[in-house]
C-alpha positions as CSV (number, residue, x, y, z in Angstrom):
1,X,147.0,96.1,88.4
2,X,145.1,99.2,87.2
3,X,141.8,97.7,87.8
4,X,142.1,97.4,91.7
5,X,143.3,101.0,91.5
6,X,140.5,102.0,89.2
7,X,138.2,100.1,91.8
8,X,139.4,102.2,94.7
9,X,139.2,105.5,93.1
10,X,135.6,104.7,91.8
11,X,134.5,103.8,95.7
12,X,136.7,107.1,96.8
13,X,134.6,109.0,94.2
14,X,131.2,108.0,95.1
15,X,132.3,107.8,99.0
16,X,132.8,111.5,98.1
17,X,129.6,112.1,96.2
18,X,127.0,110.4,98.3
19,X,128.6,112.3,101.4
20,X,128.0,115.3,99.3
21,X,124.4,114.9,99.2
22,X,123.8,114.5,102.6
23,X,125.7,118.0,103.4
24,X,123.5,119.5,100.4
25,X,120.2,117.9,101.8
26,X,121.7,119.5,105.6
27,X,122.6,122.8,104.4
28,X,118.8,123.6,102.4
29,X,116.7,121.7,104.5
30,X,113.4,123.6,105.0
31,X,109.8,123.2,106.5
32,X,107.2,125.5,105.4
33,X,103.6,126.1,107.2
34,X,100.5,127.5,105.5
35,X,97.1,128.0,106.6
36,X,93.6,129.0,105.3
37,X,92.4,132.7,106.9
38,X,88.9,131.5,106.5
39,X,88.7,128.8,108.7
40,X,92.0,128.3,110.4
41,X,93.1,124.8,108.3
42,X,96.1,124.6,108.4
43,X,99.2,122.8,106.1
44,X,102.6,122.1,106.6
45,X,105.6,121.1,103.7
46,X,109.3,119.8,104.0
47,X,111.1,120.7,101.3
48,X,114.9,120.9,100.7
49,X,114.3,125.1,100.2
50,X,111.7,127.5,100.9
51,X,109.6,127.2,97.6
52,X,109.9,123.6,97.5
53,X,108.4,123.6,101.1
54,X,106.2,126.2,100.7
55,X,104.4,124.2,98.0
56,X,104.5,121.5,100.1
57,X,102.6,123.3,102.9
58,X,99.9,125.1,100.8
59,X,99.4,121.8,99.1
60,X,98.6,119.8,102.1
61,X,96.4,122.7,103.8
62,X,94.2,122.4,100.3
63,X,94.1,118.6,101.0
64,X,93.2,119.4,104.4
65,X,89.9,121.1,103.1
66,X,91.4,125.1,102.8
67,X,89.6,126.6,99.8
68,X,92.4,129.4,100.1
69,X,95.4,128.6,101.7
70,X,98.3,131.1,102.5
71,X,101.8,130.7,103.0
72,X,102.1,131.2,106.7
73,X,106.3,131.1,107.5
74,X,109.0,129.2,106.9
75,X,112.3,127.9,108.7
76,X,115.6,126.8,107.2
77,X,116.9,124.1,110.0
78,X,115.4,120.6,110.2
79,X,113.8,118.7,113.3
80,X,110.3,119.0,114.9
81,X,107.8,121.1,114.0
82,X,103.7,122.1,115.6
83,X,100.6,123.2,114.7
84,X,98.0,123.9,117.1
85,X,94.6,125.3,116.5
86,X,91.7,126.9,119.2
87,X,88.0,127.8,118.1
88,X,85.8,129.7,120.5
89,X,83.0,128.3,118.7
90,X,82.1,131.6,117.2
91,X,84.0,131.8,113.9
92,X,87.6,133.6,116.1
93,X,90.3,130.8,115.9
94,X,94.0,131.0,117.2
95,X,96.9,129.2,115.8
96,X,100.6,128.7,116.9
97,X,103.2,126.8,115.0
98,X,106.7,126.1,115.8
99,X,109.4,124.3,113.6
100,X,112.6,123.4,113.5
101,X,112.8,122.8,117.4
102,X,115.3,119.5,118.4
103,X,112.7,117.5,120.4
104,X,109.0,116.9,119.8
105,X,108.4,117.8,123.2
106,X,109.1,120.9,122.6
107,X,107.3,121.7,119.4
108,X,104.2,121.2,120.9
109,X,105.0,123.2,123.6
110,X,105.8,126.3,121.1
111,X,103.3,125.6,119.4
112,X,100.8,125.4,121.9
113,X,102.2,128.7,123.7
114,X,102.3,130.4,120.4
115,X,98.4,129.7,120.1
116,X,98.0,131.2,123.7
117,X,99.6,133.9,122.3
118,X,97.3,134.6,119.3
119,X,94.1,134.7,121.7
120,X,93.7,130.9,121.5
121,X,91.9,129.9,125.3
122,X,91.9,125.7,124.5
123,X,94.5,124.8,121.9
124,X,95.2,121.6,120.8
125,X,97.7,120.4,118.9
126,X,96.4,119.5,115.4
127,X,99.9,118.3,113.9
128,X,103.0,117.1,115.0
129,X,106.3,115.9,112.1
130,X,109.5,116.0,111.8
131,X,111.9,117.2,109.2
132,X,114.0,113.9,108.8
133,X,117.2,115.4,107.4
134,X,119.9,113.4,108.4
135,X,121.4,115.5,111.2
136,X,120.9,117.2,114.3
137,X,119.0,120.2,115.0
138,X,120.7,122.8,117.3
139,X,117.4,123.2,118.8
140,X,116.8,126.9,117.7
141,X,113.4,126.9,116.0
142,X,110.9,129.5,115.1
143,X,107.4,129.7,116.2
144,X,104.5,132.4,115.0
145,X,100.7,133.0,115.9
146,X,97.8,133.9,114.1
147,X,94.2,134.7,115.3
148,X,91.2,135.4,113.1
């Protein structure tokens, strides 16, 4: 009789544990965005905290072609984030990026706003992901612009 009670408190226990992770991987999900002040590449990370992400996003604006990225911003909350990008052709760029926003839709849209804000006259959107943390984002978000 002990094993079937043994049995149960082993699938209680690890009921308990993988449930744990996901609230750990909800709580310090993060998305980072980095960009070279060069020539405007830019980078983005996910990470599960802000120098995990951060990495993330300087390494993938290096593979992008950035001889020096910068860390850019950051935001704690998962779901979709932006990054949209305007030249004028003569060296002054624009970028807007938005994360953590519930619906793609949306990202883009802060993103490309964000751009408009920075000086950007025809921005496009350059990159579009999503933080796939399993939960829902309370569609908050955080968007920034740069210009050169």
């Amino acid at each position: 009789m002990d094993c079937p009670v043994t049995a149960k408190t082993w699938v209680k226990a690890l009921t308990v544990c993988v449930c744990g992770a996901f609230v750990c991987a909800e709580v310090w999900a993060a998305a980072a965005l980095a960009y070279d002040a060069d020539t405007g590449v830019l980078g983005y990370g996910i990470g599960t905290d802000k120098p995990t992400s951060k990495a993330a996003a300087l390494a993938d604006c290096t593979n992008n072609g950035a001889t020096q990225p910068v860390f850019w911003f950051w935001y704690s909350k998962p779901g979709w984030g932006a990054t949209c990008y305007s030249d004028d052709g003569g060296g002054q760029w624009a970028i807007g990026g938005a994360l953590g926003y519930r619906t793609k839709r949306r990202a883009k849209r802060i993103a490309k706003r964000e751009c408009r804000n920075g000086g950007g006259t025809n921005c496009q959107i350059v990159d579009v992901f999503h933080d796939t943390t399993p939960t829902k984002s309370e569609g908050g978000g955080r968007g920034m612009h740069l210009h050169s």
